[in-house]
N, C-alpha and C positions, 0 to 999 in steps of 0.2 A: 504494500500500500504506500504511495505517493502523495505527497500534498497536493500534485495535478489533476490526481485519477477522483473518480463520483466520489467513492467512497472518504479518500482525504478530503474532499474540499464539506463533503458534510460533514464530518467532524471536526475539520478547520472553523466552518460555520457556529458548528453549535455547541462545540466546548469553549474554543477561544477567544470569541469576536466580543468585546462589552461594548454594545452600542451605546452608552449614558446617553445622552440627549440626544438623540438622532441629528447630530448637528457634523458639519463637515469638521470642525476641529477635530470631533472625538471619531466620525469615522472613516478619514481620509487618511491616515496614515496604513489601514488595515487594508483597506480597498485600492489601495495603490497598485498598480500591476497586478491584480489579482482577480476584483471586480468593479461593477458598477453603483455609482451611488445611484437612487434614483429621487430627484429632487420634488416636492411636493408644490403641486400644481394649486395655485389659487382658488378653482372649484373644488380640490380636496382640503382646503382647509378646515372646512365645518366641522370634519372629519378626523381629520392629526393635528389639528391644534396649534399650538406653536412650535411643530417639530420641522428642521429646515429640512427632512430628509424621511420618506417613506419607506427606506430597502436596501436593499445590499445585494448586490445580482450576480452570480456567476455563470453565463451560457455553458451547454452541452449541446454538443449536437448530437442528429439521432441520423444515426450512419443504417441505412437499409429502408426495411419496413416500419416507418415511424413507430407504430404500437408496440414493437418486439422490442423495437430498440429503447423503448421508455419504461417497457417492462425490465429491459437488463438494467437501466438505471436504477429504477426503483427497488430493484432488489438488492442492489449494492449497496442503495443507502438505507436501508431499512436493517441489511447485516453491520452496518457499521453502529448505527445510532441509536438502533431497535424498532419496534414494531409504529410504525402511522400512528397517532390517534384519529387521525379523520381521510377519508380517498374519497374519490369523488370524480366527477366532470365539472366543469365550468358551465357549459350549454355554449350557447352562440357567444356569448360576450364575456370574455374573461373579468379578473381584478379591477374593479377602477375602468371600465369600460373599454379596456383595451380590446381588440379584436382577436378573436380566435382563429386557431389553425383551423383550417378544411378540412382536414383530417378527423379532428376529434381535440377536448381539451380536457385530456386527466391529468390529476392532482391527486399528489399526496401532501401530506401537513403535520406539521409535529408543535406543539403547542406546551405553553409556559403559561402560565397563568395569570391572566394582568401584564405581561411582561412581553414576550416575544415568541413569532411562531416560525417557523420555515419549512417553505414550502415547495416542494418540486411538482413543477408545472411544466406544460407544454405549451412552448410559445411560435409565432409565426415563423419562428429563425431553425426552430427547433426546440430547446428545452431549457431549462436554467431552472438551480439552485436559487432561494431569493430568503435570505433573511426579515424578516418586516417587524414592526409593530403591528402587537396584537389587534387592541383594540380598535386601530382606525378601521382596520380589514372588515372586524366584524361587523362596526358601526353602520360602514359604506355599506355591506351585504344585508343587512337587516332594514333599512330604509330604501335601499333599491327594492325590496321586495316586497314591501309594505306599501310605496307610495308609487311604484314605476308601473306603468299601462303593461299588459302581460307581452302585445308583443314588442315591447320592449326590455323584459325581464329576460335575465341570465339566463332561468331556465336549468338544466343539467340534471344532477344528484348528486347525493351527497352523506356515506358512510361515516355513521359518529361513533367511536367505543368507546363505551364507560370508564377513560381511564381517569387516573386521577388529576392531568393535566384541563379531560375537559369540564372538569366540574364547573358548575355556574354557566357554560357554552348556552348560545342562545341562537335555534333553529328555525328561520322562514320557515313558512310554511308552502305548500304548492299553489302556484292561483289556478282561477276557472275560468274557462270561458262558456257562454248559455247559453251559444250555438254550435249545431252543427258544423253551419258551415264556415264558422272561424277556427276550426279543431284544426283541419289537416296542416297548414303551413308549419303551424307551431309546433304540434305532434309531432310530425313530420323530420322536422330540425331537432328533435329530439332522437327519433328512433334511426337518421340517418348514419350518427357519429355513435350510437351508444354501444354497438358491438369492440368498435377501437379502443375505444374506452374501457370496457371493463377486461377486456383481453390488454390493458396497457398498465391498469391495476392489477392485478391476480387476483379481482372479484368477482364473483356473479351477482346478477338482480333480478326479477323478475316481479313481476304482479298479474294480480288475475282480478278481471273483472265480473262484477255480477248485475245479473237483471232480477230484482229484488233477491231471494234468495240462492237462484239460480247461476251457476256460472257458464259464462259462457265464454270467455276468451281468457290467454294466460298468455302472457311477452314474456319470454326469458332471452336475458344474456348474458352470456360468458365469452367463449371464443368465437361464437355465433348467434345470431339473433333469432330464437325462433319463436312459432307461434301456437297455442294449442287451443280448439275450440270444440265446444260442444252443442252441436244447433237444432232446434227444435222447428224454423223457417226455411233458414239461408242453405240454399244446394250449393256447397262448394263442388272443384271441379279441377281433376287433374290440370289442365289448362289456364288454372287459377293459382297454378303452384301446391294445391292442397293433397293429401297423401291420407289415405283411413289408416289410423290405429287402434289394433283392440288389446286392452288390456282385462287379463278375467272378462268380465261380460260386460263391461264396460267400452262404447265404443265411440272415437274422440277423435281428431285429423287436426295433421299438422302442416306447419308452413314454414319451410327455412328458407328466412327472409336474405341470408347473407352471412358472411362474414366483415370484417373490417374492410371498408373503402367499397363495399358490394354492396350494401344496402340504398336503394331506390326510398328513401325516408317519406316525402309526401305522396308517392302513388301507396304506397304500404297504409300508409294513413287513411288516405281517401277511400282505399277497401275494406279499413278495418271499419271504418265510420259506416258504412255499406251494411257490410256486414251486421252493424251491432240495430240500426236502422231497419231488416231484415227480421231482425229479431225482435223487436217490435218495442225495442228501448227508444223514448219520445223524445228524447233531451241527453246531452250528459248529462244534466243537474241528476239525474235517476239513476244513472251508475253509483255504485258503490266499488273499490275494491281493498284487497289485501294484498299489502305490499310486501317482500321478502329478500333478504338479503342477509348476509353473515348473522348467523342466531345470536351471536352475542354484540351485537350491532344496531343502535336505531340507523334505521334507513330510512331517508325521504328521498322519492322519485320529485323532483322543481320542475320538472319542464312536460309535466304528461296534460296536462290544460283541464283535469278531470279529477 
Protein backbone atom coordinates (compact mmCIF):
# COMPACT_ATOMS: atom_id res chain seq x y z
CA UNK A 1 0.00 0.00 0.00
CA UNK A 2 1.12 3.54 -1.21
CA UNK A 3 0.05 6.92 -0.26
CA UNK A 4 -0.94 7.18 -4.20
CA UNK A 5 -2.83 3.98 -4.43
CA UNK A 6 -7.33 4.16 -3.33
CA UNK A 7 -6.53 2.48 -0.50
CA UNK A 8 -3.43 5.01 0.83
CA UNK A 9 -5.03 8.08 -0.19
CA UNK A 10 -8.29 6.95 2.17
CA UNK A 11 -6.42 6.56 4.93
CA UNK A 12 -4.22 9.44 4.14
CA UNK A 13 -7.86 11.14 4.17
CA UNK A 14 -9.36 9.90 7.15
CA UNK A 15 -6.74 9.32 9.68
CA UNK A 16 -4.50 12.27 8.94
CA UNK A 17 -6.05 15.36 7.34
CA UNK A 18 -7.50 18.00 10.52
CA UNK A 19 -9.49 20.15 8.42
CA UNK A 20 -10.10 22.92 11.68
CA UNK A 21 -11.87 25.47 9.99
CA UNK A 22 -12.23 24.45 6.44
CA UNK A 23 -10.26 27.52 5.68
CA UNK A 24 -7.34 27.57 3.14
CA UNK A 25 -4.77 28.28 5.92
CA UNK A 26 -5.56 25.13 7.74
CA UNK A 27 -6.02 23.04 4.60
CA UNK A 28 -3.69 24.11 1.88
CA UNK A 29 -0.65 22.86 3.20
CA UNK A 30 -2.32 19.06 3.20
CA UNK A 31 -3.85 19.49 -0.37
CA UNK A 32 -0.92 20.75 -1.93
CA UNK A 33 0.12 18.29 -4.64
CA UNK A 34 -2.19 15.83 -3.44
CA UNK A 35 -5.73 17.21 -3.92
CA UNK A 36 -8.26 19.71 -4.49
CA UNK A 37 -9.66 22.37 -2.31
CA UNK A 38 -13.18 22.97 -3.26
CA UNK A 39 -14.18 26.47 -2.54
CA UNK A 40 -17.65 27.39 -1.37
CA UNK A 41 -19.99 28.89 -3.69
CA UNK A 42 -22.15 31.93 -2.53
CA UNK A 43 -25.53 29.90 -3.01
CA UNK A 44 -23.86 27.22 -0.71
CA UNK A 45 -23.50 29.51 1.80
CA UNK A 46 -26.81 29.20 3.61
CA UNK A 47 -25.47 25.92 3.93
CA UNK A 48 -21.51 25.81 5.20
CA UNK A 49 -21.72 28.84 6.91
CA UNK A 50 -18.69 30.78 7.25
CA UNK A 51 -16.58 27.89 6.13
CA UNK A 52 -14.01 29.21 3.12
CA UNK A 53 -13.87 25.70 1.89
CA UNK A 54 -16.60 22.76 1.27
CA UNK A 55 -13.88 19.54 0.56
CA UNK A 56 -10.91 18.12 -0.07
CA UNK A 57 -10.99 16.09 -3.41
CA UNK A 58 -8.62 13.46 -4.70
CA UNK A 59 -9.75 12.16 -8.45
CA UNK A 60 -9.41 8.36 -9.51
CA UNK A 61 -10.03 7.27 -12.52
CA UNK A 62 -12.19 4.26 -13.59
CA UNK A 63 -9.94 2.42 -16.04
CA UNK A 64 -12.46 -0.16 -18.01
CA UNK A 65 -16.18 -0.69 -17.39
CA UNK A 66 -16.93 2.27 -15.16
CA UNK A 67 -19.18 0.20 -12.57
CA UNK A 68 -16.25 -2.76 -12.14
CA UNK A 69 -13.91 -0.34 -11.93
CA UNK A 70 -15.69 1.70 -8.94
CA UNK A 71 -16.45 -1.42 -7.43
CA UNK A 72 -12.50 -2.29 -7.34
CA UNK A 73 -12.22 1.16 -5.65
CA UNK A 74 -14.72 0.66 -3.22
CA UNK A 75 -13.55 -2.40 -2.08
CA UNK A 76 -10.20 -1.18 -1.41
CA UNK A 77 -11.39 1.53 0.55
CA UNK A 78 -13.65 -0.17 2.45
CA UNK A 79 -10.56 -2.81 3.25
CA UNK A 80 -8.47 -0.09 4.29
CA UNK A 81 -10.82 2.08 6.43
CA UNK A 82 -13.68 -0.51 7.06
CA UNK A 83 -17.18 -1.14 6.34
CA UNK A 84 -19.56 2.20 4.59
CA UNK A 85 -21.81 3.58 6.87
CA UNK A 86 -24.04 4.64 4.08
CA UNK A 87 -23.93 3.55 -0.29
CA UNK A 88 -26.11 4.77 -2.34
CA UNK A 89 -26.65 6.52 -5.98
CA UNK A 90 -26.96 10.14 -6.35
CA UNK A 91 -29.99 9.96 -9.02
CA UNK A 92 -29.53 12.57 -11.85
CA UNK A 93 -27.89 15.22 -9.83
CA UNK A 94 -25.00 14.78 -7.72
CA UNK A 95 -23.61 16.87 -4.33
CA UNK A 96 -24.41 20.43 -4.48
CA UNK A 97 -26.09 20.12 -7.86
CA UNK A 98 -23.34 19.01 -9.67
CA UNK A 99 -24.10 16.97 -12.76
CA UNK A 100 -23.94 13.27 -12.88
CA UNK A 101 -22.14 10.61 -14.82
CA UNK A 102 -24.36 8.90 -17.70
CA UNK A 103 -23.29 6.12 -16.44
CA UNK A 104 -24.69 5.96 -13.13
CA UNK A 105 -23.62 7.92 -9.75
CA UNK A 106 -22.72 5.50 -6.79
CA UNK A 107 -21.45 6.45 -3.58
CA UNK A 108 -20.14 5.30 -0.68
CA UNK A 109 -19.63 7.50 2.64
CA UNK A 110 -18.05 7.11 5.90
CA UNK A 111 -19.32 9.44 8.59
CA UNK A 112 -18.15 11.21 11.84
CA UNK A 113 -20.56 12.63 13.61
CA UNK A 114 -21.15 16.48 13.74
CA UNK A 115 -17.61 16.59 12.32
CA UNK A 116 -16.70 15.12 8.87
CA UNK A 117 -17.72 12.40 6.38
CA UNK A 118 -15.85 11.13 3.16
CA UNK A 119 -17.16 10.07 0.49
CA UNK A 120 -16.25 8.00 -2.75
CA UNK A 121 -18.38 9.12 -5.49
CA UNK A 122 -18.46 8.92 -9.07
CA UNK A 123 -17.87 11.92 -10.91
CA UNK A 124 -18.18 13.18 -14.70
CA UNK A 125 -14.16 12.74 -14.99
CA UNK A 126 -14.54 9.45 -13.33
CA UNK A 127 -14.29 9.11 -9.58
CA UNK A 128 -12.78 10.84 -6.55
CA UNK A 129 -12.16 10.54 -2.83
CA UNK A 130 -13.74 13.97 -1.37
CA UNK A 131 -13.38 14.78 2.31
CA UNK A 132 -16.27 17.28 3.35
CA UNK A 133 -18.16 18.71 6.16
CA UNK A 134 -20.72 16.95 7.48
CA UNK A 135 -23.36 18.90 8.14
CA UNK A 136 -23.55 21.38 5.06
CA UNK A 137 -23.95 17.91 2.87
CA UNK A 138 -26.67 16.89 4.94
CA UNK A 139 -28.38 20.20 5.29
CA UNK A 140 -28.10 20.84 1.28
CA UNK A 141 -29.73 17.07 0.89
CA UNK A 142 -32.43 17.43 3.21
CA UNK A 143 -33.84 20.81 1.83
CA UNK A 144 -33.23 19.98 -1.70
CA UNK A 145 -35.67 17.22 -0.96
CA UNK A 146 -38.18 18.96 1.20
CA UNK A 147 -38.48 22.09 -0.95
CA UNK A 148 -37.07 21.19 -4.66
CA UNK A 149 -40.08 20.32 -7.58
CA UNK A 150 -39.43 16.22 -7.88
CA UNK A 151 -38.29 16.60 -11.33
CA UNK A 152 -35.84 18.54 -10.09
CA UNK A 153 -34.89 16.36 -7.18
CA UNK A 154 -31.72 14.15 -6.99
CA UNK A 155 -33.69 11.24 -6.90
CA UNK A 156 -31.23 7.87 -6.50
CA UNK A 157 -31.20 5.78 -3.20
CA UNK A 158 -29.68 5.52 -0.42
CA UNK A 159 -28.33 2.50 2.03
CA UNK A 160 -28.06 3.73 5.88
CA UNK A 161 -26.42 1.04 8.65
CA UNK A 162 -27.09 1.41 12.15
CA UNK A 163 -23.76 2.36 12.98
CA UNK A 164 -22.72 4.31 15.42
CA UNK A 165 -21.38 7.06 13.29
CA UNK A 166 -24.84 7.52 11.88
CA UNK A 167 -26.74 8.10 14.86
CA UNK A 168 -28.99 11.36 14.82
CA UNK A 169 -28.55 10.88 10.55
CA UNK A 170 -31.56 12.51 9.01
CA UNK A 171 -33.25 10.71 5.92
CA UNK A 172 -35.41 12.45 2.90
CA UNK A 173 -37.97 10.87 2.33
CA UNK A 174 -39.08 9.62 -1.48
CA UNK A 175 -41.41 12.25 -3.27
CA UNK A 176 -44.72 11.47 -5.53
CA UNK A 177 -45.93 12.20 -8.29
CA UNK A 178 -50.24 11.96 -8.96
CA UNK A 179 -49.98 11.16 -12.34
CA UNK A 180 -49.41 8.63 -14.54
CA UNK A 181 -48.30 10.36 -16.85
CA UNK A 182 -45.51 12.29 -15.15
CA UNK A 183 -44.18 8.79 -13.76
CA UNK A 184 -42.08 7.44 -16.63
CA UNK A 185 -39.39 10.26 -17.22
CA UNK A 186 -38.54 10.27 -13.66
CA UNK A 187 -38.89 6.59 -13.02
CA UNK A 188 -37.20 6.07 -15.84
CA UNK A 189 -33.97 8.14 -15.00
CA UNK A 190 -34.08 6.07 -12.07
CA UNK A 191 -34.26 2.49 -13.40
CA UNK A 192 -31.92 3.48 -16.34
CA UNK A 193 -28.54 3.81 -14.14
CA UNK A 194 -29.68 1.62 -11.04
CA UNK A 195 -28.27 -1.74 -12.24
CA UNK A 196 -24.43 0.29 -12.50
CA UNK A 197 -25.08 1.35 -9.51
CA UNK A 198 -25.68 -1.20 -7.24
CA UNK A 199 -23.39 -3.64 -9.32
CA UNK A 200 -20.66 -0.42 -8.42
CA UNK A 201 -21.61 -0.92 -4.79
CA UNK A 202 -21.67 -4.66 -3.90
CA UNK A 203 -25.49 -4.12 -3.02
CA UNK A 204 -28.71 -5.33 -4.18
CA UNK A 205 -32.30 -3.54 -3.88
CA UNK A 206 -35.27 -4.23 -4.97
CA UNK A 207 -39.16 -3.46 -4.07
CA UNK A 208 -42.25 -4.81 -4.82
CA UNK A 209 -45.36 -3.25 -5.51
CA UNK A 210 -48.99 -3.98 -4.47
CA UNK A 211 -52.56 -3.21 -5.73
CA UNK A 212 -54.11 -3.14 -2.25
CA UNK A 213 -53.04 -6.25 -0.89
CA UNK A 214 -52.02 -8.00 -3.87
CA UNK A 215 -48.75 -7.96 -5.41
CA UNK A 216 -48.04 -7.46 -8.59
CA UNK A 217 -44.78 -6.39 -9.71
CA UNK A 218 -41.09 -6.66 -7.93
CA UNK A 219 -37.77 -4.59 -9.41
CA UNK A 220 -34.71 -6.09 -8.26
CA UNK A 221 -31.07 -5.02 -8.69
CA UNK A 222 -27.88 -6.39 -8.38
CA UNK A 223 -25.76 -7.06 -11.37
CA UNK A 224 -28.84 -6.80 -13.36
CA UNK A 225 -32.03 -5.30 -13.22
CA UNK A 226 -34.90 -7.56 -13.32
CA UNK A 227 -38.48 -7.79 -13.06
CA UNK A 228 -41.04 -10.06 -11.58
CA UNK A 229 -44.83 -9.83 -11.94
CA UNK A 230 -47.93 -11.52 -11.19
CA UNK A 231 -51.03 -10.60 -13.38
CA UNK A 232 -54.46 -11.00 -12.97
CA UNK A 233 -55.33 -8.56 -16.55
CA UNK A 234 -52.05 -7.64 -18.39
CA UNK A 235 -51.17 -10.61 -21.16
CA UNK A 236 -47.56 -10.30 -21.06
CA UNK A 237 -45.79 -11.78 -24.14
CA UNK A 238 -42.56 -13.22 -25.05
CA UNK A 239 -42.18 -10.35 -27.44
CA UNK A 240 -42.53 -8.14 -24.49
CA UNK A 241 -39.23 -9.53 -23.00
CA UNK A 242 -41.50 -11.44 -20.58
CA UNK A 243 -40.56 -15.23 -19.63
CA UNK A 244 -43.31 -17.79 -17.35
CA UNK A 245 -41.81 -18.99 -14.09
CA UNK A 246 -43.20 -21.56 -11.96
CA UNK A 247 -42.20 -21.85 -8.64
CA UNK A 248 -44.22 -24.97 -6.45
CA UNK A 249 -47.77 -23.94 -7.83
CA UNK A 250 -47.03 -20.61 -7.89
CA UNK A 251 -46.94 -19.01 -11.31
CA UNK A 252 -45.09 -15.56 -11.90
CA UNK A 253 -42.82 -14.02 -15.36
CA UNK A 254 -40.01 -12.34 -15.42
CA UNK A 255 -38.29 -9.48 -17.23
CA UNK A 256 -34.49 -8.81 -17.49
CA UNK A 257 -34.40 -5.54 -18.08
CA UNK A 258 -30.49 -5.38 -18.44
CA UNK A 259 -27.50 -5.11 -17.09
CA UNK A 260 -25.32 -1.83 -16.43
CA UNK A 261 -25.35 0.70 -19.46
CA UNK A 262 -28.38 -1.91 -21.13
CA UNK A 263 -31.07 -0.67 -19.58
CA UNK A 264 -33.75 1.39 -21.81
CA UNK A 265 -34.82 3.35 -18.33
CA UNK A 266 -38.11 5.39 -19.78
CA UNK A 267 -39.50 2.74 -22.36
CA UNK A 268 -39.13 0.00 -19.19
CA UNK A 269 -41.01 2.71 -17.30
CA UNK A 270 -43.68 3.45 -19.70
CA UNK A 271 -44.57 -0.46 -19.79
CA UNK A 272 -44.33 -0.82 -16.32
CA UNK A 273 -46.90 2.18 -15.96
CA UNK A 274 -48.84 -0.06 -18.79
CA UNK A 275 -48.79 -2.77 -17.04
CA UNK A 276 -49.79 -1.63 -13.47
CA UNK A 277 -52.67 0.41 -15.50
CA UNK A 278 -53.70 -3.04 -16.94
CA UNK A 279 -54.09 -4.00 -13.64
CA UNK A 280 -56.54 -1.85 -12.84
CA UNK A 281 -54.36 0.35 -10.29
CA UNK A 282 -56.14 4.15 -10.97
CA UNK A 283 -53.27 6.27 -9.75
CA UNK A 284 -49.81 5.78 -8.19
CA UNK A 285 -51.22 7.41 -5.11
CA UNK A 286 -52.86 3.41 -4.79
CA UNK A 287 -49.62 1.65 -4.89
CA UNK A 288 -48.22 0.69 -1.95
CA UNK A 289 -44.92 -1.01 -1.72
CA UNK A 290 -42.18 -2.91 0.28
CA UNK A 291 -38.83 -1.86 -0.11
CA UNK A 292 -35.62 -4.20 0.60
CA UNK A 293 -32.30 -4.12 0.72
CA UNK A 294 -29.35 -5.36 3.06
CA UNK A 295 -31.55 -6.62 6.36
CA UNK A 296 -29.42 -4.95 8.51
CA UNK A 297 -29.96 -1.68 6.45
CA UNK A 298 -32.69 1.09 6.37
CA UNK A 299 -33.07 1.45 2.80
CA UNK A 300 -34.85 4.32 0.95
CA UNK A 301 -35.52 3.99 -2.99
CA UNK A 302 -35.58 8.64 -3.62
CA UNK A 303 -36.14 8.45 -7.16
CA UNK A 304 -39.17 5.67 -7.71
CA UNK A 305 -41.83 8.89 -7.97
CA UNK A 306 -44.32 6.34 -5.89
Amino acid sequence: MTKNDTAGIAQWLWHEVNPGDWSGAALGPAAEGRGRLVPVEEHERRYAGDREHRGLTVPLALEGEPAAAFRRHAAAVEAAIGPADSVGGHGQTGPWYEPAPEWGAPFLRWRRPGAESLELRATRTGAELSLQPTEPYEEWRRATFEWGEPSQSPGGFVIEYPTPANEGIGTPGGWRVPRWAALPPLLGAFLRTLPAETSAIGRNVGVTLFAGTRSVLAVRSAERLTVEGWFKHFSPGEEQGWSQRVERTVRSWTLDAGGPGEVDGERLARHLVDVLKAEKVSSPAKLSKHVRGPEDAHTVLLGLGF
